[in-house]
Rosetta silent file (secondary structure, phi, psi, omega in degrees, C-alpha in Angstrom):
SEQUENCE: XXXXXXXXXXXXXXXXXXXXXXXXXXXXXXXXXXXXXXXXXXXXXXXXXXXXXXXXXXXXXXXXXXXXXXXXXXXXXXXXXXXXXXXXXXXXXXXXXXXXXXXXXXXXXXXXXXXXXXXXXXXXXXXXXXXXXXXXXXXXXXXXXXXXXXXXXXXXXXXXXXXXXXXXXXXXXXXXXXXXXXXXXXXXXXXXXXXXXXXXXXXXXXXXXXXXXXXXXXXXXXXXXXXXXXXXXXXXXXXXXXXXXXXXXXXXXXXXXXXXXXXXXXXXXXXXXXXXXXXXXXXXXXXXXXXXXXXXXXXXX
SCORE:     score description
SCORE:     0.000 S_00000001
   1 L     0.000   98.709  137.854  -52.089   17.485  170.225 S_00000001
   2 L    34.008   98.220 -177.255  -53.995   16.543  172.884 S_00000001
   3 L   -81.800  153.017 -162.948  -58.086   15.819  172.508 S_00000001
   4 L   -93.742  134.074  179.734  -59.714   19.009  174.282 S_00000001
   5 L   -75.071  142.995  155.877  -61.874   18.408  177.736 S_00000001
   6 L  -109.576   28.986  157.130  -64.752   20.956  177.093 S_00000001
   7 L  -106.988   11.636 -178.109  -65.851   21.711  180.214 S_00000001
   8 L   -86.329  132.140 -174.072  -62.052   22.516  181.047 S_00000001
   9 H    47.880   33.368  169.001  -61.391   26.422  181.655 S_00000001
  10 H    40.311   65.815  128.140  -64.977   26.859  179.029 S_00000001
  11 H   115.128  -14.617 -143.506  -62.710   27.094  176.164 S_00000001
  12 L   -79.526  -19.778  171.100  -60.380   29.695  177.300 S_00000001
  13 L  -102.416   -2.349  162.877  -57.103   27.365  176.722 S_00000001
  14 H   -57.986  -33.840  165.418  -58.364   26.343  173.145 S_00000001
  15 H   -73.662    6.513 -165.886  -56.539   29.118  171.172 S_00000001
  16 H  -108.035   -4.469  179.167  -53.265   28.204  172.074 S_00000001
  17 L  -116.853   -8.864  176.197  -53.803   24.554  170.493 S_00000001
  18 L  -123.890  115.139  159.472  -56.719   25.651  167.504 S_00000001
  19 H   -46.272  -45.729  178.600  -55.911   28.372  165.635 S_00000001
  20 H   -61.386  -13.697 -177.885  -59.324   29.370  164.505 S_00000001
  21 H   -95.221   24.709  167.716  -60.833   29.851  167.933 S_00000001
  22 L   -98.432  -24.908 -169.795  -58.321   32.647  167.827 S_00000001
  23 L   -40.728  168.440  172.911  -60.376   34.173  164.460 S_00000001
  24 L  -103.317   14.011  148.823  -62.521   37.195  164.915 S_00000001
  25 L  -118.848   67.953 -160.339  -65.912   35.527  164.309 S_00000001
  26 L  -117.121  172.338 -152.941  -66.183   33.274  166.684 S_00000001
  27 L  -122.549  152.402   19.727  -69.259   31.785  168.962 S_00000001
  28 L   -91.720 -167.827  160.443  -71.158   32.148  171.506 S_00000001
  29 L  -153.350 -163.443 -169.070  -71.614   35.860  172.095 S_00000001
  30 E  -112.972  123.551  177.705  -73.946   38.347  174.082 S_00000001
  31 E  -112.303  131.757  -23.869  -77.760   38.775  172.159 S_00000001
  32 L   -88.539  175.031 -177.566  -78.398   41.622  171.808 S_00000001
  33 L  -126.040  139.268 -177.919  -75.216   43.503  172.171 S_00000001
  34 L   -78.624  128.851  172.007  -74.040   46.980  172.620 S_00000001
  35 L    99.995   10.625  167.883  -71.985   47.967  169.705 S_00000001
  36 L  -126.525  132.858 -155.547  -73.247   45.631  167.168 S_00000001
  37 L   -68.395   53.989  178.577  -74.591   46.988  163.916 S_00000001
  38 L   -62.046  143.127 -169.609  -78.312   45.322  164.427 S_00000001
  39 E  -156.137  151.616  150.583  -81.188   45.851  162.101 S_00000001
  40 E  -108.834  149.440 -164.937  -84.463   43.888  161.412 S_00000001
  41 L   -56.861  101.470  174.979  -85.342   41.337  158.429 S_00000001
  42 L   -84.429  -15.810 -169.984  -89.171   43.355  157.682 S_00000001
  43 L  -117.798  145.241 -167.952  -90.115   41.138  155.214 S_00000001
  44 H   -62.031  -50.145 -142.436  -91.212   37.210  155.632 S_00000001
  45 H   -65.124  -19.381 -158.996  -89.023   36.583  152.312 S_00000001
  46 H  -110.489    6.191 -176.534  -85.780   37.597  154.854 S_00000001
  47 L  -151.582  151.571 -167.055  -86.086   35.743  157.472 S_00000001
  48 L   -61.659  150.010  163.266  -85.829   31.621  158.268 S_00000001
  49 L  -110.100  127.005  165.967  -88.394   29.196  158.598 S_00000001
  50 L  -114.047  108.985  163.281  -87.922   26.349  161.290 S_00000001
  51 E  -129.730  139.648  164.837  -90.610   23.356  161.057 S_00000001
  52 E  -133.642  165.749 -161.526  -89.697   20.014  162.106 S_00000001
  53 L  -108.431 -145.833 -172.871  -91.270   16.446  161.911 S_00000001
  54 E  -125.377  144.844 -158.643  -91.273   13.374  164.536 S_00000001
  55 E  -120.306  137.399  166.954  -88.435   11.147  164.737 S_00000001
  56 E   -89.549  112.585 -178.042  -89.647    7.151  165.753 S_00000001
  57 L    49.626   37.530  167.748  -87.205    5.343  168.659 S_00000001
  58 L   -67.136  170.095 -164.142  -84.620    7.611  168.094 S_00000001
  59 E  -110.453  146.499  176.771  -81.680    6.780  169.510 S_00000001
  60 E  -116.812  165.504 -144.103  -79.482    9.560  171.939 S_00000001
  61 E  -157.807  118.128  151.126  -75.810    9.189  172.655 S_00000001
  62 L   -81.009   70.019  126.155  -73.868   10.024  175.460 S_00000001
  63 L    19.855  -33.245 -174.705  -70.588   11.689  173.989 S_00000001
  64 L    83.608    4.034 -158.262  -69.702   12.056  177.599 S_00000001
  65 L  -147.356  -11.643 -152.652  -69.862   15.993  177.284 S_00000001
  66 L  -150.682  170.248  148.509  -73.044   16.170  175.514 S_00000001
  67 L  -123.792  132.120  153.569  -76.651   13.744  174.679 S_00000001
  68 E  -136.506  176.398 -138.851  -77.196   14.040  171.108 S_00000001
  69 E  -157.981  131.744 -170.285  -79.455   12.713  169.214 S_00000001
  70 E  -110.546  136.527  164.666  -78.730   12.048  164.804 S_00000001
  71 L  -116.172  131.645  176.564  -81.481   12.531  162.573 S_00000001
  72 L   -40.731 -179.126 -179.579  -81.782   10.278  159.368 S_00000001
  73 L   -74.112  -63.714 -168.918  -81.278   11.279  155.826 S_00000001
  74 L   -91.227   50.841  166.577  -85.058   10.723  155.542 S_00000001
  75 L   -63.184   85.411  164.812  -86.102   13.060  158.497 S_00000001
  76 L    -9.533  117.772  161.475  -88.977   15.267  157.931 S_00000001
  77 E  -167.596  168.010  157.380  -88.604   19.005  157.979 S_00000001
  78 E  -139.973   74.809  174.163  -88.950   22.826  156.352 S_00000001
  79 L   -96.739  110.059  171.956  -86.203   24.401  157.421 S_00000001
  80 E  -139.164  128.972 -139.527  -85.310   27.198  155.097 S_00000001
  81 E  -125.427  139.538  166.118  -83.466   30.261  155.203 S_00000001
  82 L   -14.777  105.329  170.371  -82.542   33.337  152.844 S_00000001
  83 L  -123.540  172.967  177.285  -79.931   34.441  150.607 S_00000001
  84 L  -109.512  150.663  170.874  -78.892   37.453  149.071 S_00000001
  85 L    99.739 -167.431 -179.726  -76.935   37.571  145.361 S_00000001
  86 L   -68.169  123.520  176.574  -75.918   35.072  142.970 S_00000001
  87 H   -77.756  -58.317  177.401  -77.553   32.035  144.050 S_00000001
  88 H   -36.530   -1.269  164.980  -74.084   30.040  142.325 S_00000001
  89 H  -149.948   -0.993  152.375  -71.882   31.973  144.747 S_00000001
  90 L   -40.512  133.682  150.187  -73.873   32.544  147.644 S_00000001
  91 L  -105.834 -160.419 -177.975  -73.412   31.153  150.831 S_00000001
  92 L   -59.077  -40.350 -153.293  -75.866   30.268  154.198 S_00000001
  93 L   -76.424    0.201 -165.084  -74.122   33.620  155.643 S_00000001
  94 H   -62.495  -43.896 -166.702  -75.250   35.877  152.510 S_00000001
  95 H   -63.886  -39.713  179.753  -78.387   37.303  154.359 S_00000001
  96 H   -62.139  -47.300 -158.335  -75.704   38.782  156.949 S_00000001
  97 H   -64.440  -38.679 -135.858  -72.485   38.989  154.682 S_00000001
  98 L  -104.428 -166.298 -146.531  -73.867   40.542  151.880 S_00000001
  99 L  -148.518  -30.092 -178.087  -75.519   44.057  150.959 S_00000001
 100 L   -75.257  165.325 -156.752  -77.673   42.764  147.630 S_00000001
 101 L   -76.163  145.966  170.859  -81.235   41.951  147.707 S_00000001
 102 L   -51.965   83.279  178.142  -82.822   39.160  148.678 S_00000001
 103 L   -71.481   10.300 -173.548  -83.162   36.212  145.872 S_00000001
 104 L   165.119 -166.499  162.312  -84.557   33.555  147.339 S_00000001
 105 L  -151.611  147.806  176.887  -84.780   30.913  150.060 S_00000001
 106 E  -125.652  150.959 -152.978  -82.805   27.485  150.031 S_00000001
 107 E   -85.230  161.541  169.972  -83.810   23.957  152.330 S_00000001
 108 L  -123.425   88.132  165.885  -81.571   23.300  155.602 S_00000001
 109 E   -78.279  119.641  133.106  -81.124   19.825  156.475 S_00000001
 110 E   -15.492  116.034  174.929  -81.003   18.841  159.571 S_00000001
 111 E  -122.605  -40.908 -179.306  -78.805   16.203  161.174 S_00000001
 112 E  -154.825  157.043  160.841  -78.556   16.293  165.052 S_00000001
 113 E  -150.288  148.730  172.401  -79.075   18.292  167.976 S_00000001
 114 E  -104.018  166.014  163.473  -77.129   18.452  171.283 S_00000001
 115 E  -116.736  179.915 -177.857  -77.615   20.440  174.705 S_00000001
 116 E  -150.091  132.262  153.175  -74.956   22.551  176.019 S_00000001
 117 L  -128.448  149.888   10.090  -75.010   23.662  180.214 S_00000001
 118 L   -86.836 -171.015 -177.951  -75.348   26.370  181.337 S_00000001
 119 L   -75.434  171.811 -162.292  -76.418   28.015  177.960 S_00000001
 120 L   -82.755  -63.918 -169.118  -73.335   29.282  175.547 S_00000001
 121 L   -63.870  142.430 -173.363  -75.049   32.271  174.476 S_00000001
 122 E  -114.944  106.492 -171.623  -76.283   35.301  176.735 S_00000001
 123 E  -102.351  113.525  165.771  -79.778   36.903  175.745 S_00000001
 124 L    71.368   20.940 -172.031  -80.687   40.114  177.180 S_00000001
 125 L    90.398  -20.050 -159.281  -78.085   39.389  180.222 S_00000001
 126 E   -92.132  141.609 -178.338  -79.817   36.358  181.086 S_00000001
 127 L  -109.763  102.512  173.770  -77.955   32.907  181.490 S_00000001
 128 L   -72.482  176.871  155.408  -80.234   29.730  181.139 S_00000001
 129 L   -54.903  -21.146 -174.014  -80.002   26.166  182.232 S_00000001
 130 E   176.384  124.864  168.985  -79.332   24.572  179.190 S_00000001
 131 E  -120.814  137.499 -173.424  -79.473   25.523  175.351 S_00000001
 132 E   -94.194  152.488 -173.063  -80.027   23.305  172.770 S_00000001
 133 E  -131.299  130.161  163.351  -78.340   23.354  169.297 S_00000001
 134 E  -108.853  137.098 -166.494  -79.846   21.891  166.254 S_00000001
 135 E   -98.936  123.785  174.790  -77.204   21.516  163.461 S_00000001
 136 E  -134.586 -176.922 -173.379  -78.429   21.581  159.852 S_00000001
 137 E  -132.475  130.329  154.672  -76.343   21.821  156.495 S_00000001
 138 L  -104.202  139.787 -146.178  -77.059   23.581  153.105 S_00000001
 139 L  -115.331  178.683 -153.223  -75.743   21.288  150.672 S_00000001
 140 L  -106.153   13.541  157.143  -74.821   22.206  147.659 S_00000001
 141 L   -56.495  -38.534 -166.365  -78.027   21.256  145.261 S_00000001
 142 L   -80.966  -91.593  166.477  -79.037   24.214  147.239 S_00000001
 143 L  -123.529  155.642 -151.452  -76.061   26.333  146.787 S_00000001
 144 H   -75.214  -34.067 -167.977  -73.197   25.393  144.802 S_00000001
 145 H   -75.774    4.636 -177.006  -70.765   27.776  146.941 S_00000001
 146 H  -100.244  -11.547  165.188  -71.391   25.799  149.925 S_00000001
 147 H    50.071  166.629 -178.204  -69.326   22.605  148.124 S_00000001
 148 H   -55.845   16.252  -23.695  -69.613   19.161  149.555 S_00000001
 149 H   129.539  -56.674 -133.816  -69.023   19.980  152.974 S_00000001
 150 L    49.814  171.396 -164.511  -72.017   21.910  153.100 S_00000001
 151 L  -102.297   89.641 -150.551  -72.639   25.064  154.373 S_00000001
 152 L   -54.687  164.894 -163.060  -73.991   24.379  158.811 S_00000001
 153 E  -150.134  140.850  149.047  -76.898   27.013  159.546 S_00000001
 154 E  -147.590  156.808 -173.068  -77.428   26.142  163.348 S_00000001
 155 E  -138.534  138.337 -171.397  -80.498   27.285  165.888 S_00000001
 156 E  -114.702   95.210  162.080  -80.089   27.590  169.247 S_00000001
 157 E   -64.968   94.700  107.055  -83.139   27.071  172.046 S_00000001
 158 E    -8.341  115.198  170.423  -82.742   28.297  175.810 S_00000001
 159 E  -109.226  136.222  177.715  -84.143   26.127  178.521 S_00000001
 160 E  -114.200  156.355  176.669  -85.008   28.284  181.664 S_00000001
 161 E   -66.776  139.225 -179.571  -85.489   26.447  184.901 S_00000001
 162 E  -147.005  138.209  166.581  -89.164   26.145  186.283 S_00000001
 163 L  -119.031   44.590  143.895  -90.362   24.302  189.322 S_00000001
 164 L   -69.717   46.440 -172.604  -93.372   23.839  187.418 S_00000001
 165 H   -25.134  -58.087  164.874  -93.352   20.210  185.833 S_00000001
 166 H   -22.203  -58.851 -157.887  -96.599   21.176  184.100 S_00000001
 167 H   -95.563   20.166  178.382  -94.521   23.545  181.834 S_00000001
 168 L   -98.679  130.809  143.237  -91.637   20.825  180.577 S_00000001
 169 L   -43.058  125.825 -142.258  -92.051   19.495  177.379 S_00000001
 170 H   -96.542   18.724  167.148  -93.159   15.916  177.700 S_00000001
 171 H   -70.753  -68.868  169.595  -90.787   15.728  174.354 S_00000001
 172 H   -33.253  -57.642  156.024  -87.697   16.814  176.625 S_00000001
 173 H   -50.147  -37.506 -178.530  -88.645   14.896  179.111 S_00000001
 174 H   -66.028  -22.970  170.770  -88.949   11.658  176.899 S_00000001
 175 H   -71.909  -52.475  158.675  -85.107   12.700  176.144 S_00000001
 176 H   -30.953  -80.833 -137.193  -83.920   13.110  179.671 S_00000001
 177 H   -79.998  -20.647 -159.962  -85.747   10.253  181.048 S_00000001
 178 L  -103.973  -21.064 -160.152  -84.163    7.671  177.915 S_00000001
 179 L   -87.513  128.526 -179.688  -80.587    9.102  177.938 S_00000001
 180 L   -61.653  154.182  176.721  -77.782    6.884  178.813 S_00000001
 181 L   -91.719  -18.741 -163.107  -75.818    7.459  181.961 S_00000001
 182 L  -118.671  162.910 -178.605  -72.495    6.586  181.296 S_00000001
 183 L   -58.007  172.854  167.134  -70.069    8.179  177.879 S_00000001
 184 L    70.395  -13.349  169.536  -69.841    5.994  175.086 S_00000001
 185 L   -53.290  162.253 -174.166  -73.598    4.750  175.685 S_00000001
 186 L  -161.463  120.845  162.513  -76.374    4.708  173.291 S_00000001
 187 E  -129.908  149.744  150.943  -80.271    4.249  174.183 S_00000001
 188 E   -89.185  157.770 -163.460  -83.231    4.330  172.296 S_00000001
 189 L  -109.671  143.825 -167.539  -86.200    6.930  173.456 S_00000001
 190 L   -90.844  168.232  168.718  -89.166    4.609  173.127 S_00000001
 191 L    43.533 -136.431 -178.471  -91.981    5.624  170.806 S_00000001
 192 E   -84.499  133.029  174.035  -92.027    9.083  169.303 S_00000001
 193 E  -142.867  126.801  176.888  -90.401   12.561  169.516 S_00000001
 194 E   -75.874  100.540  154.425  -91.830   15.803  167.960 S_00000001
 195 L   -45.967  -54.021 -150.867  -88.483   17.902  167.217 S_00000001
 196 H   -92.889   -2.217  144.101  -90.533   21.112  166.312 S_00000001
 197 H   -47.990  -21.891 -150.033  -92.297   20.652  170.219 S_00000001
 198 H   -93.609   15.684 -154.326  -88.591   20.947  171.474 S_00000001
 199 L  -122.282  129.724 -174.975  -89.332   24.713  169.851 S_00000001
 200 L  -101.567  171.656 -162.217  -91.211   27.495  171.511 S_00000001
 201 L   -88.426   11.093 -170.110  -94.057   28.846  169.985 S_00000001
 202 L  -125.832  104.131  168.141  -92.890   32.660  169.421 S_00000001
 203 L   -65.711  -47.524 -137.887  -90.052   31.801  166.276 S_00000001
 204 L   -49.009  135.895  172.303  -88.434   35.274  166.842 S_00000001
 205 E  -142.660  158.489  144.106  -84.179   34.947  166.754 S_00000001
 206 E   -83.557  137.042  157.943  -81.254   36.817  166.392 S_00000001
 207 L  -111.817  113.197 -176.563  -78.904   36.060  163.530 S_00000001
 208 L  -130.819  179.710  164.206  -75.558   36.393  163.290 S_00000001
 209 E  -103.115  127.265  174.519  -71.955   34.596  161.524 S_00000001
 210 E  -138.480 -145.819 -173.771  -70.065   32.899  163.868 S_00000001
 211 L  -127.702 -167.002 -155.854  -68.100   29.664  164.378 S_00000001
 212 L  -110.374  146.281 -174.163  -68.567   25.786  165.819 S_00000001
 213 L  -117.378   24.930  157.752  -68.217   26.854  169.968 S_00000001
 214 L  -126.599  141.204  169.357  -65.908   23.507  170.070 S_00000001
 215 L   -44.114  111.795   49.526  -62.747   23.025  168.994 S_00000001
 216 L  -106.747   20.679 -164.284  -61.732   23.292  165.623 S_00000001
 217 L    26.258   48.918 -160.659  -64.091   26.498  166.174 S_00000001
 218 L   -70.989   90.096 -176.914  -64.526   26.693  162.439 S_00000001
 219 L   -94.892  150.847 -134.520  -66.372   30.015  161.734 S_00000001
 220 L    98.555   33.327 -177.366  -68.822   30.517  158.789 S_00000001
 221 E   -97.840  169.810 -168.798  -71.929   29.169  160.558 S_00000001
 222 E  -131.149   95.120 -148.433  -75.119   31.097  159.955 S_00000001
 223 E  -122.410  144.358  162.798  -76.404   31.004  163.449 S_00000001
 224 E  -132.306  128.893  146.022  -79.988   31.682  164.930 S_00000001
 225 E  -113.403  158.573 -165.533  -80.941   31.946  168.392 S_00000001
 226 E  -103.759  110.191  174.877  -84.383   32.053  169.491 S_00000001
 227 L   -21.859  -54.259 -163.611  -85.571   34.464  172.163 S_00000001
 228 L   -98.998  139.038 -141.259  -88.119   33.042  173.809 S_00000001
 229 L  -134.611  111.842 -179.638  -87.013   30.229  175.885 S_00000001
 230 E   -88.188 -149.999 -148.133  -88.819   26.869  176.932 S_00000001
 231 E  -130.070  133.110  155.411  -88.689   24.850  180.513 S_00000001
 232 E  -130.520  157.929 -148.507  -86.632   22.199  181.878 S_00000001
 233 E  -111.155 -164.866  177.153  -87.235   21.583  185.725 S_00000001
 234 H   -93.850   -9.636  168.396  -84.392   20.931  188.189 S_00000001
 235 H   -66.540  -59.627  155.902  -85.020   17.181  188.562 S_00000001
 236 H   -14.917  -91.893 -151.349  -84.300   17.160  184.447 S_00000001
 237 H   -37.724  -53.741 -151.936  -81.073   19.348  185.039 S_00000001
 238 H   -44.301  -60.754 -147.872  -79.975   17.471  187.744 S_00000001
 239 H   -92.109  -42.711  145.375  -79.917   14.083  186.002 S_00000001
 240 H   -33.057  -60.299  155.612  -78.482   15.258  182.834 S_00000001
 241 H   -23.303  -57.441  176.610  -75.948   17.028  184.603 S_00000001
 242 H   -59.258  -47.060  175.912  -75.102   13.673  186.121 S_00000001
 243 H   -78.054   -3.670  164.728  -74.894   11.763  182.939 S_00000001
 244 H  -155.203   49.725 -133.201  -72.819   13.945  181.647 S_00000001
 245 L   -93.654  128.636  178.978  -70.892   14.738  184.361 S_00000001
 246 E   -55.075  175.325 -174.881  -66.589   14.371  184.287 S_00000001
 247 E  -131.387  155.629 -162.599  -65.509   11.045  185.227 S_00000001
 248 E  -124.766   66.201  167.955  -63.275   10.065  188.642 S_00000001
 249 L   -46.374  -63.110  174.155  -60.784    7.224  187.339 S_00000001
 250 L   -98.995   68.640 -170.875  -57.997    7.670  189.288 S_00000001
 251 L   -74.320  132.898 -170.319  -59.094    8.860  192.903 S_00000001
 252 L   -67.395 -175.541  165.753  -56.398   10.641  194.856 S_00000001
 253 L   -83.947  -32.765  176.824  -56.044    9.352  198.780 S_00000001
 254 H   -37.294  -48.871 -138.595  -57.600   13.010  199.415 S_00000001
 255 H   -99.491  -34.136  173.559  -60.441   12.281  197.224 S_00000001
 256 H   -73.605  -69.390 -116.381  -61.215    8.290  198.890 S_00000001
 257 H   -76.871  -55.156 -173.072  -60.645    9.949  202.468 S_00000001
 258 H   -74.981   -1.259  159.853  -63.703   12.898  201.618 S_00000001
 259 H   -64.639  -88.035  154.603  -65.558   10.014  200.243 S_00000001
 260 H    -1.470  -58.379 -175.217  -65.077    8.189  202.895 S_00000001
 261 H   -76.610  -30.384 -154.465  -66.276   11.085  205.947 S_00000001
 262 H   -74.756    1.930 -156.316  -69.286   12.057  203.132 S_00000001
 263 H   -84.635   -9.496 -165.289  -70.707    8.455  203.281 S_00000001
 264 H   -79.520  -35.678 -179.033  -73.143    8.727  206.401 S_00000001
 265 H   -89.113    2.577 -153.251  -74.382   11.872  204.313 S_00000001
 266 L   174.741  108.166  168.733  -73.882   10.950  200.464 S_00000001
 267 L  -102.432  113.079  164.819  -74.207    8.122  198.312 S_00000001
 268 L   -54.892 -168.826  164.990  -71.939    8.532  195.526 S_00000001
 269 L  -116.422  116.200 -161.198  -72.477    7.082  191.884 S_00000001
 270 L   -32.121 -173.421 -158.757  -71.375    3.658  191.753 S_00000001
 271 E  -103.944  126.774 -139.749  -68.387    2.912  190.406 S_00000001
 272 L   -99.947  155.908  156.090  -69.091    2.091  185.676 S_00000001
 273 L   -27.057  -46.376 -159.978  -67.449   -1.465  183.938 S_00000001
 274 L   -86.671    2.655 -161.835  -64.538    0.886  183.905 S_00000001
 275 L    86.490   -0.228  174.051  -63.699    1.549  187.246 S_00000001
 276 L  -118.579  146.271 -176.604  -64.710    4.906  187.208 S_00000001
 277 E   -92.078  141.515 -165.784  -67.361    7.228  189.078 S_00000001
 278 E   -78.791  118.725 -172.815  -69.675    9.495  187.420 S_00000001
 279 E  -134.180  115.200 -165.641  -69.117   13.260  188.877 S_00000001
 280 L   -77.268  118.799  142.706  -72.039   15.293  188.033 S_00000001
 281 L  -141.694   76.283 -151.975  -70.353   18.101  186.774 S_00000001
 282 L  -127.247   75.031  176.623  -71.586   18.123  183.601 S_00000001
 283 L  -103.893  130.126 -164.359  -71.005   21.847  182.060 S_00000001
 284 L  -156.800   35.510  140.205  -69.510   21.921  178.716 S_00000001
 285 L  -121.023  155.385  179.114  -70.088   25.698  177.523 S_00000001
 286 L   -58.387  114.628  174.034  -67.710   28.382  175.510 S_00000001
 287 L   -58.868  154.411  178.302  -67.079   31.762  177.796 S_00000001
 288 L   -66.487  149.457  178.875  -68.453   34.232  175.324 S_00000001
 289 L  -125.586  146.145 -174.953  -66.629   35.915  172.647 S_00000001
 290 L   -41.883  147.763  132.503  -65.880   39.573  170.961 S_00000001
 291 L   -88.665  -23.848  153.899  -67.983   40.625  168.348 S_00000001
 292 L    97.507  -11.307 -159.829  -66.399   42.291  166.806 S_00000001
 293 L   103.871   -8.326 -179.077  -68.400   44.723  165.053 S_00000001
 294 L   -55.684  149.467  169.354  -70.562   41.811  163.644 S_00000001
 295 L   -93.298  164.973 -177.883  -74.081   42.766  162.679 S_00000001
 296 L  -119.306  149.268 -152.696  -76.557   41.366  164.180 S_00000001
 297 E  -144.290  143.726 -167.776  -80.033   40.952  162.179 S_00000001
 298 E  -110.501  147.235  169.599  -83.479   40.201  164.614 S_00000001
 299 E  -119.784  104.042  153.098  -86.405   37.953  162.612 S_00000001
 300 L  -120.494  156.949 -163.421  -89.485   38.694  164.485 S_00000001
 301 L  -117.068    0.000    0.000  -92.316   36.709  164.429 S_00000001
């Protein structure tokens, strides 16, 4: 099989080589959506908490498709989110899945977060610049039915474009501005970065069960996205875009020739150790998918 490009056809050639992105709960979708059974969480005991704590020189990684950024074992945070039932056979997805009352709340650890452009997910019609996904796991001190594996919970942040500098987080920026250019790269972001800055200050999300919006599209995630949407400007996009951007190994004669007329007009991006040029085209999200009938559950804050 093949390893899957992910900005090629936005996922749309993935079921014929992963079965599971064929499944009926699969991610992104459209928040909110007509024809999905939505209701809201009324009580604080129902609905997730996200606080996170500041990571020192972390380091972000260009994946070539992605920057992401790994958070330690011992990474600060209080992320923790609801279940309903038997805590011993409960999973993360119980607050959606399940019809019984609300027993408790269990921690979410955190591990990494990535961006995905433009965003995967569609809020209210609108299509940002970039959404960010932080990936956490409930492991199974928490609940047992989630097995070593754990059980991923992930929340999803919308960056809208501004040409307002003033309004970027200078956390985002500190990402951006640190972030390697070419795949396979690794830099450290000098000094500090506040995670729960990279967060807007209105918590409110939609929650629903979906899947991983990459191949092996592995559904049973317990997904939140968050409404309210911070800023990245277009200098930001641009230069992310660029780093993580397809690559030009093997240039056609077509492709040297339109080099070639563009140069009095267009300085290209040199040519990497590998012989190949960096072609900012660097969109890597999943066309949206039914719902299916899924409910959808709103936590406002």
């Amino acid at each position: 099989m093949e390893p899957f490009k992910k900005g090629r056809y936005n996922g749309l050639d993935w079921p014929g080589s992963f079965e599971a992105c064929r499944g009926a709960k699969q991610s992104p979708i459209l928040l909110p959506a007509t024809g999905a059974k939505g209701k809201a969480l009324r009580t604080a005991a129902a609905k997730s908490s996200f606080r996170y704590g500041s990571l020192t020189n972390p380091n972000v990684v260009n994946n070539g498709h992605t920057l992401m950024v790994a958070l330690p074992t011992d990474f600060q945070s209080a992320v923790t989110i609801p279940f309903r039932g038997d805590i011993n056979t409960a999973k993360a997805t119980s607050i959606i899945t399940s019809s019984d009352a609300v027993k408790g709340r269990v921690k979410a650890t955190p591990a990494q977060f990535h961006f995905h452009s433009h965003s995967e997910h569609i809020v209210s019609g609108a299509e940002y610049a970039l959404e960010m996904h932080i990936v956490h796991f409930v492991k199974k001190d928490q609940l047992p039915a989630c097995g070593d594996a754990g059980c991923p919970v992930v929340l999803g942040v919308m960056l809208a474009l501004t040409n307002d500098e003033n309004l970027v987080t200078p956390e985002l920026r500190k990402i951006i501005e640190a972030m390697p250019l070419n795949e396979g790269e690794t830099a450290a972001i000098p000094g500090s970065i506040d995670v729960n800055a990279l967060l807007p200050a209105n918590r409110t999300y939609v929650t629903y069960e979906g899947s991983l919006t990459a191949p092996p599209c592995t559904e049973g995630l317990l997904w939140h996205v968050m409404l309210s949407p911070m800023m990245i400007s277009q200098s930001l996009l641009t230069k992310y875009l660029a780093a993580v951007g397809d690559l030009l190994c093997d240039p056609t004669p077509e492709w040297t020739q339109e080099l070639g007329d563009a140069a009095p007009h267009f300085t290209p991006p040199a040519l990497n150790s590998n012989g190949c040029r960096k072609i900012a085209n660097g969109h890597n999200w999943r066309m949206t998918q039914p719902i299916n009938g899924r409910p959808l559950q709103l936590g406002a804050f």
